[in-house]
C-alpha positions as CSV (number, residue, x, y, z in Angstrom):
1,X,-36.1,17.7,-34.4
2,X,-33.4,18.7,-36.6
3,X,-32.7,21.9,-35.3
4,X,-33.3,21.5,-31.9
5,X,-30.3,18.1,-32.8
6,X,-27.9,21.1,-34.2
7,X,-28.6,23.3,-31.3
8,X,-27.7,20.9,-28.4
9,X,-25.0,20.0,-31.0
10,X,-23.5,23.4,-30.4
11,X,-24.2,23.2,-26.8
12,X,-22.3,20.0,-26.2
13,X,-20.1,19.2,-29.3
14,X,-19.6,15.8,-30.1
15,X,-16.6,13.9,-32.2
16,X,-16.5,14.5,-35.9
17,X,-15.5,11.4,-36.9
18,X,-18.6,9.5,-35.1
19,X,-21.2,8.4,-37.1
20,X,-24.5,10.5,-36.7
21,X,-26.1,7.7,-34.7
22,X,-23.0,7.4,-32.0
23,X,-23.5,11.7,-32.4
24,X,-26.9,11.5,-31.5
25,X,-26.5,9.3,-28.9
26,X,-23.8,11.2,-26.9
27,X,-25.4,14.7,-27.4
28,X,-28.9,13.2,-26.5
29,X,-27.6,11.8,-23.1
30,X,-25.4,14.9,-22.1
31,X,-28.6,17.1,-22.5
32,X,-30.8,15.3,-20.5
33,X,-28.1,15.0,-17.9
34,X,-28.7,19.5,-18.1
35,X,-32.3,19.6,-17.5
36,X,-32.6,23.3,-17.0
37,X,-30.9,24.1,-20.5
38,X,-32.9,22.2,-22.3
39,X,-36.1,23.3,-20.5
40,X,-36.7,20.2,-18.1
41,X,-37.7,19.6,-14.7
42,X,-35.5,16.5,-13.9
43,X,-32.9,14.3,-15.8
44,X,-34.8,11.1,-17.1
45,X,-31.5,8.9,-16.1
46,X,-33.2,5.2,-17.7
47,X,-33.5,7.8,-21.1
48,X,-29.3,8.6,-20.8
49,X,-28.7,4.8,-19.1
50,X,-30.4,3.6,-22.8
51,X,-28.5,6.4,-25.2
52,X,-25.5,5.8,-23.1
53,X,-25.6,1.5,-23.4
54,X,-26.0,1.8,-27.0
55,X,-23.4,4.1,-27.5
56,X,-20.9,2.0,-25.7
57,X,-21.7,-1.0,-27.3
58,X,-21.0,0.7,-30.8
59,X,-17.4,2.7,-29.4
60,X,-16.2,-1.2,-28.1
61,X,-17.3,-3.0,-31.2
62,X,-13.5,-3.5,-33.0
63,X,-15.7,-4.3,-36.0
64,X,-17.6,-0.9,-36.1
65,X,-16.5,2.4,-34.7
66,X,-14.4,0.6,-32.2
67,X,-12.1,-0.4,-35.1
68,X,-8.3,-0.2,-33.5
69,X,-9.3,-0.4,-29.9
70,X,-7.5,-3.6,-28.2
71,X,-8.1,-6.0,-25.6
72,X,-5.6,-5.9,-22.9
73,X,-3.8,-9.0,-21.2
74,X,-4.8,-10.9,-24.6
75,X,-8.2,-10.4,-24.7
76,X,-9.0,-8.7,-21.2
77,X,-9.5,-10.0,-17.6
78,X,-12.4,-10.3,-15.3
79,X,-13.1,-8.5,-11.5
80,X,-15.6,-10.2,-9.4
81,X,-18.7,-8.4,-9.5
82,X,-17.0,-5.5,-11.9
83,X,-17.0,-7.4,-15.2
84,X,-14.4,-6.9,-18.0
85,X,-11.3,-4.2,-17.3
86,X,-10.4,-1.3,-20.2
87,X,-9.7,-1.6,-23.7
88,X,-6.5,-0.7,-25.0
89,X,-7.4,3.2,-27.1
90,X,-4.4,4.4,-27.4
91,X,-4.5,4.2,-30.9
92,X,-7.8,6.1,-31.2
93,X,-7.6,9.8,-31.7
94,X,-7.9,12.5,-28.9
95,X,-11.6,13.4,-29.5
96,X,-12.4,9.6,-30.3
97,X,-11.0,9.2,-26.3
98,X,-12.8,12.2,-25.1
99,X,-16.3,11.2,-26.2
100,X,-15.7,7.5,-25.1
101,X,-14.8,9.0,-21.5
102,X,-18.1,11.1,-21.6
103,X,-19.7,8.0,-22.5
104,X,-18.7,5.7,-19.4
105,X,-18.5,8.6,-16.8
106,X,-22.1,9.8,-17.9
107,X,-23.0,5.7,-17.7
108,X,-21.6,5.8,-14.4
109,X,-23.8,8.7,-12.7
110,X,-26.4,7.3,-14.3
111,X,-25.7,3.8,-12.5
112,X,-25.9,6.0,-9.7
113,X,-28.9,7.2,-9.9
114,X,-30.9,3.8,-11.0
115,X,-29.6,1.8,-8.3
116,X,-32.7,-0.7,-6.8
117,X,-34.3,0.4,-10.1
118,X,-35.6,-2.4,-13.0
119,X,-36.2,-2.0,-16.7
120,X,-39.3,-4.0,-18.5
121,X,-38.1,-4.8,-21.6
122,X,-41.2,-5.8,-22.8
123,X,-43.3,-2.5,-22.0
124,X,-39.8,-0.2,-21.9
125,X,-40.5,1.5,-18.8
126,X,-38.2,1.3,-15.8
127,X,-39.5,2.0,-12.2
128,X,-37.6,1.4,-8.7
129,X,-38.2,-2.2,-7.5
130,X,-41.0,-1.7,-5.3
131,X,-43.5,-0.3,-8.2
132,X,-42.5,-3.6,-9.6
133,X,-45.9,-6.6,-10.1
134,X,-44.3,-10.1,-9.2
135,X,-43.4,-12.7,-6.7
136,X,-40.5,-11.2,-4.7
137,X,-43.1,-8.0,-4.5
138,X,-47.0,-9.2,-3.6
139,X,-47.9,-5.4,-2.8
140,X,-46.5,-3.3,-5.1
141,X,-46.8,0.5,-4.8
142,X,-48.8,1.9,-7.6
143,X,-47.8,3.7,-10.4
144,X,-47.6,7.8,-10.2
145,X,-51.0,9.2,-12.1
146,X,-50.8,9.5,-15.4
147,X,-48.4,5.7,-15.4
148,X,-50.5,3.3,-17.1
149,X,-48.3,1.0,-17.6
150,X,-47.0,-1.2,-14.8
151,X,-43.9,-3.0,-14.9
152,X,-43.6,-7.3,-14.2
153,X,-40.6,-8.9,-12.9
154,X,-40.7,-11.7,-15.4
155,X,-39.7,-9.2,-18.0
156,X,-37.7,-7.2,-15.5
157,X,-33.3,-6.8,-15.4
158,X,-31.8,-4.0,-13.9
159,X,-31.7,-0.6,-15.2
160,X,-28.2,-0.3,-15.3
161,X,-25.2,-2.0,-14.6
162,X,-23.4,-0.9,-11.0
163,X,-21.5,2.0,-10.9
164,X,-18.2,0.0,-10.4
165,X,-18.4,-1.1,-14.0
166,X,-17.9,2.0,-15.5
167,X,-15.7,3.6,-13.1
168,X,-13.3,0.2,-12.6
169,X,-13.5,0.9,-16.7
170,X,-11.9,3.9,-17.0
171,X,-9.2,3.8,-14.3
172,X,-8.1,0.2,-15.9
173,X,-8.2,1.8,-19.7
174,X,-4.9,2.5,-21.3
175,X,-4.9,5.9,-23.5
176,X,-7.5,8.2,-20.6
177,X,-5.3,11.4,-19.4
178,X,-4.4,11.6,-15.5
179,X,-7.2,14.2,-15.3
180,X,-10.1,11.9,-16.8
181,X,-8.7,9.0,-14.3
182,X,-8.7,11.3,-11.3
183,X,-11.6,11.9,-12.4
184,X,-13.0,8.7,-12.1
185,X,-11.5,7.9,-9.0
186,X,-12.7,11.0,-7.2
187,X,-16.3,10.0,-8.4
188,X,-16.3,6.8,-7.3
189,X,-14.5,7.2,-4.1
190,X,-17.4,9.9,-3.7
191,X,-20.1,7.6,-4.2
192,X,-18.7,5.0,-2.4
193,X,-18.9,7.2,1.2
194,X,-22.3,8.2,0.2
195,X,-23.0,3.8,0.2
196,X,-21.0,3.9,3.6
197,X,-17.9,2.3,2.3
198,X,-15.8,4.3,4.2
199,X,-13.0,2.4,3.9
200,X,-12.9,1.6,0.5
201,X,-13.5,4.9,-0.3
202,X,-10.2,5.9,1.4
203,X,-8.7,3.3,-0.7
204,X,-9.8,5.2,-3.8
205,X,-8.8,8.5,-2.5
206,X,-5.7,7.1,-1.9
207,X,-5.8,5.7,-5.3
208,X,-6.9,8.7,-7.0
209,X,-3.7,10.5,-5.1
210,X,-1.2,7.9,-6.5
211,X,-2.4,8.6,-10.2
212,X,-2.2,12.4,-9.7
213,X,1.4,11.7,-8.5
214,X,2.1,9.2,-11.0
215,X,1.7,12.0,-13.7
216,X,2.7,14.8,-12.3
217,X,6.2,16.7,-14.3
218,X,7.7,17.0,-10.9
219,X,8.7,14.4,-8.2
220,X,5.6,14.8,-6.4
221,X,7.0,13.7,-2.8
222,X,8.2,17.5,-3.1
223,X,5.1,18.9,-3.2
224,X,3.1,16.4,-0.9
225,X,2.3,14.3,1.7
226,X,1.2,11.9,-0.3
227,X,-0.4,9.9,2.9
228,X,-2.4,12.7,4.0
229,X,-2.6,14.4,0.9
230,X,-1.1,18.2,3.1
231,X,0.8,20.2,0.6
232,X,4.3,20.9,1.2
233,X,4.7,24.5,0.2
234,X,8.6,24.7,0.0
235,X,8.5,28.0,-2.4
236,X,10.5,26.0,-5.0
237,X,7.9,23.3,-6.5
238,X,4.2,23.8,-7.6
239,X,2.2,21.1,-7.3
240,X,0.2,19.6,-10.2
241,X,-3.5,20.8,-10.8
242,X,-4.5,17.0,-10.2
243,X,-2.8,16.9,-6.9
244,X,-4.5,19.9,-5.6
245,X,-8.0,18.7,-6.7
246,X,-7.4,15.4,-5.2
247,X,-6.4,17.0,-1.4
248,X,-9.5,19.2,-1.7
249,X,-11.4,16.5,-2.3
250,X,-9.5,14.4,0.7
251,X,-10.0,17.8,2.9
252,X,-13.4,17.2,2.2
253,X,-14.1,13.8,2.8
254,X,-12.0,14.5,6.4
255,X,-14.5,17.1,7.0
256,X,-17.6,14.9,6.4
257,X,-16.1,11.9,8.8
258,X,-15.2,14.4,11.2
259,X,-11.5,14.2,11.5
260,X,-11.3,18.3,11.5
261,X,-7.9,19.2,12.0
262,X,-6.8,16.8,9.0
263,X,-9.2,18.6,7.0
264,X,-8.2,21.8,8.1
265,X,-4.1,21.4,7.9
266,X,-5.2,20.1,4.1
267,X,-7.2,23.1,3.4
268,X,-5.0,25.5,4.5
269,X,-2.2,24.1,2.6
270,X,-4.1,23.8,-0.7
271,X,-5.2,27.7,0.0
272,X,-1.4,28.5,0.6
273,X,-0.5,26.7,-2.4
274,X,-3.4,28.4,-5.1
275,X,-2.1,31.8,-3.5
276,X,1.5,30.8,-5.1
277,X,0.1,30.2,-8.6
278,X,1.4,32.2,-11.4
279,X,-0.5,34.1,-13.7
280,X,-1.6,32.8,-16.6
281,X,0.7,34.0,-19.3
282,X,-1.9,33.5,-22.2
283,X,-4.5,36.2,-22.7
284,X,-6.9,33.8,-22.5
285,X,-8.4,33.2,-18.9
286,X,-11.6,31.4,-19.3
287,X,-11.9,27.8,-20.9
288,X,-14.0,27.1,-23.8
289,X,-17.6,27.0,-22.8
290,X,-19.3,26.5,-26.1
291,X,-22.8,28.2,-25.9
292,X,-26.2,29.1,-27.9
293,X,-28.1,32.3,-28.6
294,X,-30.0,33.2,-25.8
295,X,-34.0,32.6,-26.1
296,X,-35.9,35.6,-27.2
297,X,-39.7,36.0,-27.0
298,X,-39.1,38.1,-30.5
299,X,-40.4,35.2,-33.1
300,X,-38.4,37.0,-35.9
301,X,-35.3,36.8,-33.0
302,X,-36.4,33.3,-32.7
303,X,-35.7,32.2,-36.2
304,X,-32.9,33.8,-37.0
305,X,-31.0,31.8,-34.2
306,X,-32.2,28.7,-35.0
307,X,-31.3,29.7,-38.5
308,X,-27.6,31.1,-37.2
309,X,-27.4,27.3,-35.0
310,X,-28.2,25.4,-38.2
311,X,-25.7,27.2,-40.6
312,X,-22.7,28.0,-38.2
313,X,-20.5,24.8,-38.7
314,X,-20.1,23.4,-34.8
315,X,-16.6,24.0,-33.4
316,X,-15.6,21.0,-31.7
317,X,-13.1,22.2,-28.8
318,X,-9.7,21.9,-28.2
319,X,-8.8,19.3,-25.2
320,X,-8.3,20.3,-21.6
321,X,-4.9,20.2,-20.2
322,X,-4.3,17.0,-18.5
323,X,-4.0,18.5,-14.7
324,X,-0.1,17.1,-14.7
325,X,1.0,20.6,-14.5
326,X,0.6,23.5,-11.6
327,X,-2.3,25.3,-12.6
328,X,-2.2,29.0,-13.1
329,X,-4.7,32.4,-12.0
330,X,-7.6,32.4,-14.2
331,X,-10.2,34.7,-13.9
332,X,-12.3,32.0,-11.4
333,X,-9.3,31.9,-9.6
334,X,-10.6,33.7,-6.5
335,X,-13.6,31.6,-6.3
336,X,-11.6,28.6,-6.0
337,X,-9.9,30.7,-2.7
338,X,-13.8,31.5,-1.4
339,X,-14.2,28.0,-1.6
340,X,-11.5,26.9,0.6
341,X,-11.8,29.9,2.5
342,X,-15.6,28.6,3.4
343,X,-14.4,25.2,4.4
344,X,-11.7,26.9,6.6
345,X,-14.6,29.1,8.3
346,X,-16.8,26.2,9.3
347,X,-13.9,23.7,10.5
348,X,-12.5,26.6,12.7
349,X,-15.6,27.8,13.8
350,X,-17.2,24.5,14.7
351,X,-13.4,23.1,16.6
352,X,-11.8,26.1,18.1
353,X,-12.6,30.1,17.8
354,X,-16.7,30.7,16.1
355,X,-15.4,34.4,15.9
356,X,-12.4,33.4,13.4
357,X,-14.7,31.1,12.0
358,X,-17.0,33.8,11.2
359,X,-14.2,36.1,10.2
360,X,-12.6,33.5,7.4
361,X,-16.3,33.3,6.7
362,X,-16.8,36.8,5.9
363,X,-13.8,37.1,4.2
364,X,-15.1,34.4,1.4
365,X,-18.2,36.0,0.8
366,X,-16.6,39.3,0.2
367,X,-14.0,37.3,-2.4
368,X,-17.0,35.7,-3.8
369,X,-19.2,38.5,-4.7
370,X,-15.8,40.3,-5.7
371,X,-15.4,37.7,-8.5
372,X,-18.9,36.8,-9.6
373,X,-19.2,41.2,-10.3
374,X,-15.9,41.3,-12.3
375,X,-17.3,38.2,-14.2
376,X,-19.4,40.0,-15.5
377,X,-22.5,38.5,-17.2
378,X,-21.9,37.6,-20.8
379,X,-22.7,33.9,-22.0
380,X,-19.3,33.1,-21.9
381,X,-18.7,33.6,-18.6
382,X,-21.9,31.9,-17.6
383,X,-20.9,28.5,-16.4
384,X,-18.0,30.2,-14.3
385,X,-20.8,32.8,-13.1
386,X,-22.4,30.2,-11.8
387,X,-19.6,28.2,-10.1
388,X,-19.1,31.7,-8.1
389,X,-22.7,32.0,-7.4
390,X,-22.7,28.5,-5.7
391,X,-20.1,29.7,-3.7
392,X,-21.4,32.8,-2.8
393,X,-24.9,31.1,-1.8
394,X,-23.1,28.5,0.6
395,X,-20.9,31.1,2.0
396,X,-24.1,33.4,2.9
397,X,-26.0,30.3,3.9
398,X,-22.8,29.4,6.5
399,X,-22.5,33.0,7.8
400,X,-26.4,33.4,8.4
401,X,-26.0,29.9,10.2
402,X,-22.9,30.9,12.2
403,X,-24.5,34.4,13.1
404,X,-27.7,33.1,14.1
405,X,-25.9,30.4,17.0
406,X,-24.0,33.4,17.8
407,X,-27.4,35.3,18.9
408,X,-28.5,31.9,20.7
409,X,-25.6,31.7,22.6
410,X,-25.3,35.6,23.4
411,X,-29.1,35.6,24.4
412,X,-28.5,31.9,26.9
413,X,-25.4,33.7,28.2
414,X,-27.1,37.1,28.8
415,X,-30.0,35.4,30.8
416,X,-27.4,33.2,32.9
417,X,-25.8,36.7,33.6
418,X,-29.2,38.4,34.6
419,X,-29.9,35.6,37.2
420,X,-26.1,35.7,38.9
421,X,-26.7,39.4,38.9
422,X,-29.3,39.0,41.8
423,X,-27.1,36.7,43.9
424,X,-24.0,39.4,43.5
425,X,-23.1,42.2,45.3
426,X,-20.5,43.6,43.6
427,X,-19.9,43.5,39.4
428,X,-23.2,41.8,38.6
429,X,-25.0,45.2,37.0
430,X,-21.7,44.9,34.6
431,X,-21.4,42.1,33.2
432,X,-25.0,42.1,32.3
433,X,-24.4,45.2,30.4
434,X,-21.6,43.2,28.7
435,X,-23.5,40.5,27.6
436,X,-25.9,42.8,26.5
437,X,-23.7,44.4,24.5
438,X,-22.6,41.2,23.1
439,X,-26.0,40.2,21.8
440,X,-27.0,43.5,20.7
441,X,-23.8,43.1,18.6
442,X,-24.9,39.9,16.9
443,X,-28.5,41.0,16.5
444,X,-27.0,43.5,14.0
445,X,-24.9,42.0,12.2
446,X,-27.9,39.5,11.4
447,X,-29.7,42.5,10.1
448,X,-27.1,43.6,8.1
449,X,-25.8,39.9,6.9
450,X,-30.1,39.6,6.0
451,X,-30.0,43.2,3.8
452,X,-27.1,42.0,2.1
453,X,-28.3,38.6,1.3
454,X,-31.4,40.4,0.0
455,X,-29.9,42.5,-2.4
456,X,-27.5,39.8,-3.8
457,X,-30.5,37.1,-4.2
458,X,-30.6,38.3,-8.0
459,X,-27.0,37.3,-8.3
460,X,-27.2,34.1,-6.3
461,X,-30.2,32.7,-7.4
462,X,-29.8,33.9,-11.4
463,X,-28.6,30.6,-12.6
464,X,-28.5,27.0,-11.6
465,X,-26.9,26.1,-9.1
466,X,-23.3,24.5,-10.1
467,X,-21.0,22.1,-8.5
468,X,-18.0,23.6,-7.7
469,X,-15.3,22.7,-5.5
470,X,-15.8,18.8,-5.1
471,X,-18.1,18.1,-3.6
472,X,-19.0,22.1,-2.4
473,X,-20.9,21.3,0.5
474,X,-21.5,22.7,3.6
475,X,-21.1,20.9,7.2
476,X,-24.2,22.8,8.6
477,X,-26.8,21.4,6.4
């Protein structure tokens, strides 16, 4: 237990100053929430709800390690249905306000994912309502196999607080950075047009834009619309890395509801706007991924790690800029381009011209694989590796989808053509040759889009899958 605490330890640092149980805690919860590092199937989200609660309750005791933290508007405020606003941390230290943020926005996704779900108490177990023995629920479904225990709603309270709590938490906390606080509101907005909220969700996004703005070192009305979130563009100001992660994420959201050529003025401003970066003028290009020696099935190999984990003093790392400043080109740089590049495909392709749609399609993929190659495959580079290889799998996935109604559509037209044909006299032999051509043309490029796929499956499907772009979705499935 002790080495297997130092080596998630490594993998996902934790304050200094913390006491070992608010350590535990924190470390415990973030490496359930990474199921396939620490050799898991699924995250068990009532295990990181529990680590989580009892963490927080330590961090906002001012009589424990909360010591220093106060209580705005003499002695907080209320929101209906939200429960207390934000302490006052400014006085806490920089890791101190990290950890606390990794607390309440890993509290939050874990609201998420125990909604309509209710904790015993009595028996510790937590189950969705309907496995749940009582009044409101005559017929309960049973338990999976193996479940012996089955929980009653006497000794039942909800697994988690709502999401609201913790994300109404953070944005109404004084000492977060803009970047923490977008975010939050990005997150939340998120889940809240996953719920159907769609327009309180645009009330967040909007939110989330005014806190970018807010922060940013330059008079953000320069650099964007900050109704509909379009860059400006005008050559002399950069916008702020917060501002262009929060009109990606508006882009997206556009896309989902349908309102296409919002989406698509956004992403093609975002895309002009990443192409103006400047390089970075550090040598350093990646951020700090802090990572452990890899698994070996050599038991002398074995030992020597865990013996390298447990003596090598863990390097708590330095903070990530607060997104108030225009980012620069970094070595994932490119990917972020595939990924609007992707977006720009499908929007074009699905509202005006499917063979420009396939071409900005194309285009991505090539950028993709491009970037993931000249990542190259050392553990550092492995959580970026795996950004670009969620990129490249969604931009293959889009072009096999796009190429394939392409076929449909050639082989529907060719038969319409065949049947005209032998009502005309004159040109009907023609343009059935045509529309052959046409199909044959598609046919192959499937072939070849299928080869390709094939040989870069190693690459694509070599680690996780990773969130990139928020959310990196596609419209087709």
């Amino acid at each position: 237990m002790g080495v297997y605490q130092e080596e998630i330890e490594h993998q996902w640092p934790t304050p200094p100053e913390w006491s070992w149980k608010s350590r535990w805690c924190l470390r415990s919860a973030q490496a359930l929430q990474n199921p396939e590092q620490i050799g898991k199937l699924m995250t068990n989200w009532p295990m990181v709800a529990g680590y989580l609660r009892d963490l927080l309750e330590r961090l906002e005791n001012p009589d424990g390690e909360g010591k220093g933290i106060v209580e705005q508007e003499e002695g907080g405020f209320l929101v209906a249905g939200v429960g207390k606003t934000g302490f006052d941390i400014t006085a806490k230290s920089e890791p101190w306000r990290r950890g606390y943020f990794q607390a309440l926005i890993g509290a939050a996704k874990a609201a998420e994912s125990l909604e309509g779900w209710l904790t015993d108490r009595k028996q510790r177990i937590s189950a969705p309502a309907e496995y749940v023995v009582g009044p409101s629920n005559p017929r309960p479904k049973p338990m999976p196999a193996g479940q012996k225990k089955v929980p009653r709603e006497e000794n039942c309270e909800p697994a988690s607080p709502s999401p609201e709590t913790f994300y109404m938490k953070i944005l109404t906390t004084r000492g977060f950075d803009t970047r923490q606080k977008v975010e939050a509101a990005l997150s939340y907005a998120d889940w809240l047009d996953y719920k159907g909220l769609k327009s309180t969700a645009q009330d967040m996004y909007n939110w989330a834009m005014d806190i970018a703005a807010a922060g940013s070192s330059v008079d953000a009305s320069k650099v964007v619309d900050l109704k509909t979130g379009v860059l400006q563009n005008d050559g002399k100001h950069l916008p702020s890395e917060n501002i262009i992660r929060v009109s990606t994420a508006l882009g997206v959201y556009h896309a989902k509801q349908g309102n296409l050529p919002n989406a698509l003025s956004i992403f093609t401003s975002v895309l002009k706007a990443r192409r103006s970066l400047p390089a970075n003028p550090s040598d350093s290009v990646l951020p700090f991924f802090p990572s452990l020696p890899r698994s070996s099935n050599d038991p002398f190999r074995s030992i020597f790690n865990s013996l390298k984990t447990v003596l090598i003093p863990v390097e708590y790392p330095p903070p990530q800029p607060s997104g108030d400043e225009p980012p620069v080109l970094t070595a994932t740089s490119a990917c972020d381009e595939a990924g609007l590049m992707t977006y720009i495909g499908e929007i074009i392709f699905a509202s005006s011209s499917k063979e420009s749609g396939l071409a900005w399609t194309r285009d991505a993929v090539d950028m993709a694989e491009t970037s993931i190659l000249e990542l190259g495959t050392t553990e550092e580079t492995r959580i970026p590796r795996e950004r670009c290889a969620d990129c490249l799998r969604i931009g293959l996935n889009n072009w096999k989808t796009m190429v394939s109604r392409l076929v449909v559509q050639a082989e529907k037209e060719e038969l319409e053509a065949i049947e005209k044909a032998k009502t005309t006299w004159y040109g009907g032999k023609k343009q059935v040759q045509t529309k052959s051509l046409e199909r044959k043309r598609w046919e192959a490029e499937r072939i070849i889009l299928d080869d390709r796929a094939r040989k870069l499956t190693p690459i694509v499907d070599d680690d996780s899958v990773f969130q990139g772009l928020a959310p990196n979705s596609s419209m087709f499935t």
